[in-house]
C-alpha positions as CSV (number, residue, x, y, z in Angstrom):
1,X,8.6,-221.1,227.1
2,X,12.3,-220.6,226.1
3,X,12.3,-217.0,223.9
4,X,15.7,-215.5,223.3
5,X,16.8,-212.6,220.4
6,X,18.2,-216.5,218.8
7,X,14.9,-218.4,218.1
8,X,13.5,-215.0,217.3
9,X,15.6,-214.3,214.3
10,X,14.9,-218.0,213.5
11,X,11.4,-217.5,213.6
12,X,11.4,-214.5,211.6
13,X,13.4,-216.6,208.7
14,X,10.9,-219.3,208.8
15,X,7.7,-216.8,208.5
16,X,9.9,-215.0,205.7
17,X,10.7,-217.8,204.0
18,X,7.5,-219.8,204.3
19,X,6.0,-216.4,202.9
20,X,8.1,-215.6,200.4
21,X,8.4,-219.2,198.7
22,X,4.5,-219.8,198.6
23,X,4.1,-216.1,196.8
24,X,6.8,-217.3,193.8
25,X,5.0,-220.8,193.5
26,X,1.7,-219.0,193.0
27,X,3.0,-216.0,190.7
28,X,2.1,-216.6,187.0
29,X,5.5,-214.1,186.9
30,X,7.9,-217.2,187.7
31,X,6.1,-220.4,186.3
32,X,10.1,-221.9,185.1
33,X,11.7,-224.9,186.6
34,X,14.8,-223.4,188.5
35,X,12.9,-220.7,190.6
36,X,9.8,-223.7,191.5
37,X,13.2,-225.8,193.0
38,X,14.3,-222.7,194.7
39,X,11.1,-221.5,196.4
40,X,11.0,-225.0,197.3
41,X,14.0,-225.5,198.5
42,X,13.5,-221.9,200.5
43,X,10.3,-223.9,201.9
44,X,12.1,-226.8,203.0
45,X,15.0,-224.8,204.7
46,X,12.1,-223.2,206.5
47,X,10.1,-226.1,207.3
48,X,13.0,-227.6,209.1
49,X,14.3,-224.3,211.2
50,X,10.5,-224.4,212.2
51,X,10.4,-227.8,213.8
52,X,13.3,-226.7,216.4
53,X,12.2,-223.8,216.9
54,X,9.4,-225.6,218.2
55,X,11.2,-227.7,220.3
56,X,13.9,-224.6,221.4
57,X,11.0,-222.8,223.2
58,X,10.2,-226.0,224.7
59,X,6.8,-225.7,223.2
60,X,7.6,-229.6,222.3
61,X,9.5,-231.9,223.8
62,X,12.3,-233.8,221.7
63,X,10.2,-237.0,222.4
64,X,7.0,-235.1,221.4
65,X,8.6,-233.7,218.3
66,X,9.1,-237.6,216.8
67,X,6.3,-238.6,218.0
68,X,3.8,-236.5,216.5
69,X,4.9,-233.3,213.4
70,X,8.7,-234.2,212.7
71,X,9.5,-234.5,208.7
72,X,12.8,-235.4,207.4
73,X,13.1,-232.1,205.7
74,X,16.7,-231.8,205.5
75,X,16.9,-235.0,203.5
76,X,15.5,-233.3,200.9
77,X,17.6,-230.3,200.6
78,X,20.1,-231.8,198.3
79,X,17.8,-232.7,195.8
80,X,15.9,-229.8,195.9
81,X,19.3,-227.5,195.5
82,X,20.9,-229.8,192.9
83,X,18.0,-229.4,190.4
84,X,17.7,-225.6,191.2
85,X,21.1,-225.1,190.1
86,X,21.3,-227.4,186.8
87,X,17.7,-226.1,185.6
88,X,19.0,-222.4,186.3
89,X,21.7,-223.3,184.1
90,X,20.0,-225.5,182.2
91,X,16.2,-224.0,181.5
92,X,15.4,-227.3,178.6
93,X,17.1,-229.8,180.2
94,X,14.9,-232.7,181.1
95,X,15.2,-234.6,185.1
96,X,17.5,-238.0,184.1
97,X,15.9,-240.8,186.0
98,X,19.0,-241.7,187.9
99,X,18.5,-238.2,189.3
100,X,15.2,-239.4,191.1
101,X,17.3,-241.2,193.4
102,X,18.4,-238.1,195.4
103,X,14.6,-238.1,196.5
104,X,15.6,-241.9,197.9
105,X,17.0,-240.7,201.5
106,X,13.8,-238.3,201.8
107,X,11.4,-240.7,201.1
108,X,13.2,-243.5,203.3
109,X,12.8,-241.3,206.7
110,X,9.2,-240.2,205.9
111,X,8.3,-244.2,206.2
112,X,10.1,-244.8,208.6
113,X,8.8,-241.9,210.7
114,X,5.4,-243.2,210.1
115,X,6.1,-246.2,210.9
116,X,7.5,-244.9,214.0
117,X,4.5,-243.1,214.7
118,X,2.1,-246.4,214.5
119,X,4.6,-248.5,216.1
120,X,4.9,-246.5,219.5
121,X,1.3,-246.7,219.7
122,X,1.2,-250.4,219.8
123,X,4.9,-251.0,221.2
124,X,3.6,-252.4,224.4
125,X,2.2,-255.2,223.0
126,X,4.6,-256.4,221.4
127,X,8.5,-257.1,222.9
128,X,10.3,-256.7,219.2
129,X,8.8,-253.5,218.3
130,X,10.0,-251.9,221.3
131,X,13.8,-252.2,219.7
132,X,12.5,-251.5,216.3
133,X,11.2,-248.1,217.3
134,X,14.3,-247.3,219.3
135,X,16.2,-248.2,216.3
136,X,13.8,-246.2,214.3
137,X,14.6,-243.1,216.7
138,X,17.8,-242.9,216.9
139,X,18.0,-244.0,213.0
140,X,16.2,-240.3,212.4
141,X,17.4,-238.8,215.1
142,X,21.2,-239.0,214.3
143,X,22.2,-241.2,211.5
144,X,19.8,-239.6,208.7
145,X,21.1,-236.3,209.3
146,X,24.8,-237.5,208.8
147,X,23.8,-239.2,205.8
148,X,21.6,-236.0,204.6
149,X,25.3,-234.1,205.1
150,X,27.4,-236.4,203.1
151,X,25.0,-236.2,200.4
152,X,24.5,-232.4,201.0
153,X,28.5,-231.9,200.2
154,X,28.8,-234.4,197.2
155,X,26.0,-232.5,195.4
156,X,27.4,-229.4,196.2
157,X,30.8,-230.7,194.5
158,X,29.1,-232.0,191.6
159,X,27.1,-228.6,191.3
160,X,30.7,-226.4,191.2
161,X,31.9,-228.7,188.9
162,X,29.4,-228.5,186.7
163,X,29.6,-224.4,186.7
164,X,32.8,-225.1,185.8
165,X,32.0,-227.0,182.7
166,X,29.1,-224.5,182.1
167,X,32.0,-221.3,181.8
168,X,33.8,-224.0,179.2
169,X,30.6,-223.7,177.3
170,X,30.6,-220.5,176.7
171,X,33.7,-219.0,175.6
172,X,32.5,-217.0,172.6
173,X,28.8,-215.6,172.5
174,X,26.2,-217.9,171.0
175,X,23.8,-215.4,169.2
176,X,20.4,-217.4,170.9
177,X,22.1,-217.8,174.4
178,X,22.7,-216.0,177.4
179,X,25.8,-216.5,179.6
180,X,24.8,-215.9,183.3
181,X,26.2,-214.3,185.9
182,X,27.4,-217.6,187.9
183,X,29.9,-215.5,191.0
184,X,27.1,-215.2,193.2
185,X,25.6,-219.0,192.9
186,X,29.6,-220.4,193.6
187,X,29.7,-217.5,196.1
188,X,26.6,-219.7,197.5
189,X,27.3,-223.1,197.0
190,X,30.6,-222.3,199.0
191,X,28.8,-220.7,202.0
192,X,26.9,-224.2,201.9
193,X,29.3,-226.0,202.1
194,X,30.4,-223.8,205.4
195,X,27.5,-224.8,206.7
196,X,26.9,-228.3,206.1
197,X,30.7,-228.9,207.4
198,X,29.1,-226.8,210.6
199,X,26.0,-229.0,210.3
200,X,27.8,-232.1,210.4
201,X,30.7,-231.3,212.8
202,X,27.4,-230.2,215.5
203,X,25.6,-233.4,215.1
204,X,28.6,-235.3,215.4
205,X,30.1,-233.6,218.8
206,X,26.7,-233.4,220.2
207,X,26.0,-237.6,219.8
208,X,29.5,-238.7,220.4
209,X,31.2,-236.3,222.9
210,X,28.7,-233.8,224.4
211,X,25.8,-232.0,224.2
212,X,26.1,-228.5,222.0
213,X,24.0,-225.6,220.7
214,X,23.1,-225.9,217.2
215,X,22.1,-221.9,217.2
216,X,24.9,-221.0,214.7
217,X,23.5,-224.0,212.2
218,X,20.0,-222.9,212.7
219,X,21.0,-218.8,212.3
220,X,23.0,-220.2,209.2
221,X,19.8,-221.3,207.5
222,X,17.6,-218.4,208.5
223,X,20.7,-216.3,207.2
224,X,20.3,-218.7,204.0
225,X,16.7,-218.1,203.4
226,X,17.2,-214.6,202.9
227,X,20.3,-215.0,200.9
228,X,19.0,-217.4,198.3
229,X,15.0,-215.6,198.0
230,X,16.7,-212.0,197.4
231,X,19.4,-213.4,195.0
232,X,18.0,-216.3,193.0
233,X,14.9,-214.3,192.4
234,X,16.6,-210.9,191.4
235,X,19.1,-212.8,189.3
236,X,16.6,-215.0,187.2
237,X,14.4,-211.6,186.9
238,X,17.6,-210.2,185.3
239,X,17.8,-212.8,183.2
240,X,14.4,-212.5,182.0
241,X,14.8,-209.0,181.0
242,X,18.1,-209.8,179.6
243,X,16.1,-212.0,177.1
244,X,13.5,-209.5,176.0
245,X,15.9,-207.0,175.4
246,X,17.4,-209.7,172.9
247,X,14.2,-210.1,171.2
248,X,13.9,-206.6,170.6
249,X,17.3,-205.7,169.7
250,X,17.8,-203.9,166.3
251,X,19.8,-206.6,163.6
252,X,22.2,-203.7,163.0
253,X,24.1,-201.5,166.1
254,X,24.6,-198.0,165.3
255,X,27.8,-197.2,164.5
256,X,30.4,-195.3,166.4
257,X,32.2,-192.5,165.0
258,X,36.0,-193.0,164.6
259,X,38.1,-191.3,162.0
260,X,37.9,-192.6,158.0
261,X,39.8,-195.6,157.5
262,X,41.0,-198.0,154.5
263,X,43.0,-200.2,156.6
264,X,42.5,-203.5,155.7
265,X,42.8,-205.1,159.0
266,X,40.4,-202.2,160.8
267,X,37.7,-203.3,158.8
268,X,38.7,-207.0,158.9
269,X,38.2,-205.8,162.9
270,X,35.0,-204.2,162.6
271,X,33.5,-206.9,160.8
272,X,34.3,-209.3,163.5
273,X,33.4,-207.0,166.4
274,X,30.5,-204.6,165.0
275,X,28.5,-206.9,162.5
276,X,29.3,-210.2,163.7
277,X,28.6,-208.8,166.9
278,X,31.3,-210.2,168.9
279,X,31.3,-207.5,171.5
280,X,28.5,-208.6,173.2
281,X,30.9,-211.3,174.5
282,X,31.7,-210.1,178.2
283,X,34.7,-213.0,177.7
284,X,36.1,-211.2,174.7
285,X,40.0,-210.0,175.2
286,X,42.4,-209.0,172.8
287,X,44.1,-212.3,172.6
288,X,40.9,-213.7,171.1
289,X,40.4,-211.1,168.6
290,X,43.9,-211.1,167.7
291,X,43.5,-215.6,167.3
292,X,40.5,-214.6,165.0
293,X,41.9,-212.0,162.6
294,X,45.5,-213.6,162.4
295,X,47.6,-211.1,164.2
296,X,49.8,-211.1,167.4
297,X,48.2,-209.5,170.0
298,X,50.8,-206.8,170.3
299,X,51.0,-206.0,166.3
300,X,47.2,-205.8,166.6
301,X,46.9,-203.5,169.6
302,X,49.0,-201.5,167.5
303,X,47.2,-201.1,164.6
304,X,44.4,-199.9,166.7
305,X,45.8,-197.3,168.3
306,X,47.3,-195.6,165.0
307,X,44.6,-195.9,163.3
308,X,41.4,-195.4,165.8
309,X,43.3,-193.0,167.9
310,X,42.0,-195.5,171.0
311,X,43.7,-198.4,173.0
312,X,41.7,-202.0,172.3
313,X,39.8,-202.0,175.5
314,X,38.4,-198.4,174.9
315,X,37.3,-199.6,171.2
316,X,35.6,-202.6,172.4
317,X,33.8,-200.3,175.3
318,X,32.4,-197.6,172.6
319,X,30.4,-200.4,170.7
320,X,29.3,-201.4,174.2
321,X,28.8,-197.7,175.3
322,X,26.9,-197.2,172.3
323,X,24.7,-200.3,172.0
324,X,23.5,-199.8,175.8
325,X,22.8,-195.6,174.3
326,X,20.0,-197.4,172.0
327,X,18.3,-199.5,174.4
328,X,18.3,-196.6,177.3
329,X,17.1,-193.8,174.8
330,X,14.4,-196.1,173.9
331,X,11.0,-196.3,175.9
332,X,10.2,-199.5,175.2
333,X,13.5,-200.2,177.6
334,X,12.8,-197.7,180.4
335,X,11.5,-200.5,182.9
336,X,13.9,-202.9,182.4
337,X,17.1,-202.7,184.6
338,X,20.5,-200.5,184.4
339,X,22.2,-204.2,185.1
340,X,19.9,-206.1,182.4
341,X,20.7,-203.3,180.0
342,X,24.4,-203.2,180.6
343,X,25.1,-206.9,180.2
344,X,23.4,-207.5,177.5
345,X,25.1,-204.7,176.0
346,X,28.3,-206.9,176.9
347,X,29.6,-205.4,180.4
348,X,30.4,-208.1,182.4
349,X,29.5,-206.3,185.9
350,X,27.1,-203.0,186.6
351,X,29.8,-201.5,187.9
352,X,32.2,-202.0,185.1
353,X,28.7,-200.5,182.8
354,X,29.0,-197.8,184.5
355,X,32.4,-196.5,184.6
356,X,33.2,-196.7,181.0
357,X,29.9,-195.6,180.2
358,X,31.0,-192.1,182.9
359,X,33.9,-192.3,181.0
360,X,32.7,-192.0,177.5
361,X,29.7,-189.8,178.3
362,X,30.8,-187.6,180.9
363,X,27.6,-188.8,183.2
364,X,26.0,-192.2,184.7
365,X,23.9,-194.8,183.1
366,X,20.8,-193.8,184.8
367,X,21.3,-190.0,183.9
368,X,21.1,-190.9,180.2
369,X,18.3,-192.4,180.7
370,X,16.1,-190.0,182.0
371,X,17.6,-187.3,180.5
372,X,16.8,-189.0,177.3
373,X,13.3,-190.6,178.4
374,X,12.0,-187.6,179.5
């Protein structure tokens, strides 16, 4: 048999990921749509890596691999990625039955690769079915992986498109949603597109011009397992928190301590960032405040700084400061996340939480927390 340091990191993906997704299917922690797709999806990616490995070690023959366990699992690694992402983004939304047909190219090869399998038992008897399993072979051999690739990039258009809409959405907070982090998943979807180009570009040189090593597709997925377990759990388990902490969150934030004030458009200010709660908004800038009270953004930025004694952006990060101060002080919060905490307290990063929160406390996030917990 055929072992290299290659098909050893390969195999190590597929025992990860086969691992990893059946553990999420079977938690009662993360019964939702969105991480079902992606633990399937982490499955499928898997499943497929597995089958050449098999055949990379030479423990099956290409021929043997067709004839006997091969499963069109890359055919359904669109479908299984587009409805990960749109239920991530989309927790209520209900499967349209158009959508169904991205199961279509799946479920086309696994007949056909049954029928294969009956029809190369029997082919000798029979003249015609020896050029319908040769058609059959090299139909699933090549051609379904090409087709698998084109879909592959025109769901992963659709899908960046479509968190491009989902930003739209979301300009000014919406007191029962949450706006997600969405960098990391169009981080992703770009790195899939990398490798589907890769994918495609491989299959093509190795059927038309010459044979090639599809090692860097193969390390691309086990690469992609990892990626996409770590992440899309982590993130949806931030999300979860993020929606407790909203359940529990006191109606009124405590208030932050600036200097007595009668100014009419100060407290035309706080209402609209303090008990409307419009800080929460990680989009908020001054432009937008300024468009909601009636003021030019430079007359308003004024304003502020004579009157609170602190520039626009350091206002708007004391209310945050301070509303993140009443969830980590509280012990009801102290196993939820420093990143769950800070955006939902309206950061838009953990690292932006905590330098401001340095910056107006003179120490870090977490030593707040257990200096107040304990």
């Amino acid at each position: 048999m055929n072992f290299n340091i290659f098909n050893s990191i390969i195999l190590a993906g597929v025992i990860q990921g086969i691992i990893f997704g059946a553990v999420v299917l079977w938690s009662k922690k993360y019964k939702h749509k969105s991480v079902f797709f992606l633990a399937s999806l982490i499955i499928t990616y898997s499943l497929s890596n597995f089958q050449f490995y098999l055949q990379d070690i030479s423990y099956l023959t290409y021929e043997e691999l067709f004839r006997t366990i091969y499963m069109p699992w890359a055919d359904l690694t669109p479908a299984l990625l587009y409805f990960y992402v749109i239920f991530y983004l989309y927790p209520k939304r209900k499967i349209l039955k158009k959508e169904y047909l991205l199961f279509l190219p799946f479920s086309f090869t696994v007949v056909l690769g049954v029928l294969y399998k009956v029809f190369i038992r029997v082919e000798n008897k029979s003249e015609p079915l020896i050029y319908v399993t040769a058609f059959i072979r090299n139909y699933v051999a090549y051609y379904t992986e090409i087709i698998s690739a084109i879909l592959s990039i025109i769901v992963i258009v659709v899908l960046l498109n479509t968190l491009k809409k989902y930003r739209q959405e979301f300009k000014y907070l919406e007191s029962e949603s949450i706006q997600l982090q969405l960098s990391w998943l169009k981080n992703t979807l770009f790195i899939l597109m990398f490798m589907v180009v890769l994918w495609i570009t491989s299959v093509l040189v190795d059927l038309y011009i010459d044979e090639i090593s599809f090692y860097p597709v193969w390390l691309g997925v086990a690469f992609l397992i990892y990626w996409l377990g770590h992440l899309g759990v982590y993130k949806y388990g931030v999300f979860e928190e993020r929606k407790e902490i909203r359940r529990r969150r006191n109606s009124k934030v405590d208030s932050v301590n600036f200097s007595n004030t009668k100014h009419i458009i100060i407290e035309r200010l706080k209402i609209f960032l303090e008990e409307e709660k419009r800080f929460l908004n990680p989009e908020l800038s001054l432009e937008k405040t300024a468009e909601a009270i009636g003021l030019s953004q430079g007359h308003l930025s004024k304003i502020i700084n004579r009157e609170l004694q602190m520039s626009y952006k350091d206002y708007l990060n004391s209310l945050r400061v301070n509303e993140a101060k009443s969830y980590l002080k509280n012990s009801e919060f102290s196993n939820y996340t420093l990143v769950a905490i800070g955006l939902e307290a309206g950061f838009n990063s953990k690292s932006a939480f905590n330098s401001s929160f340095k910056k107006l406390t003179g120490e870090t996030p977490s030593q707040f927390k257990k200096r107040h917990i304990n």
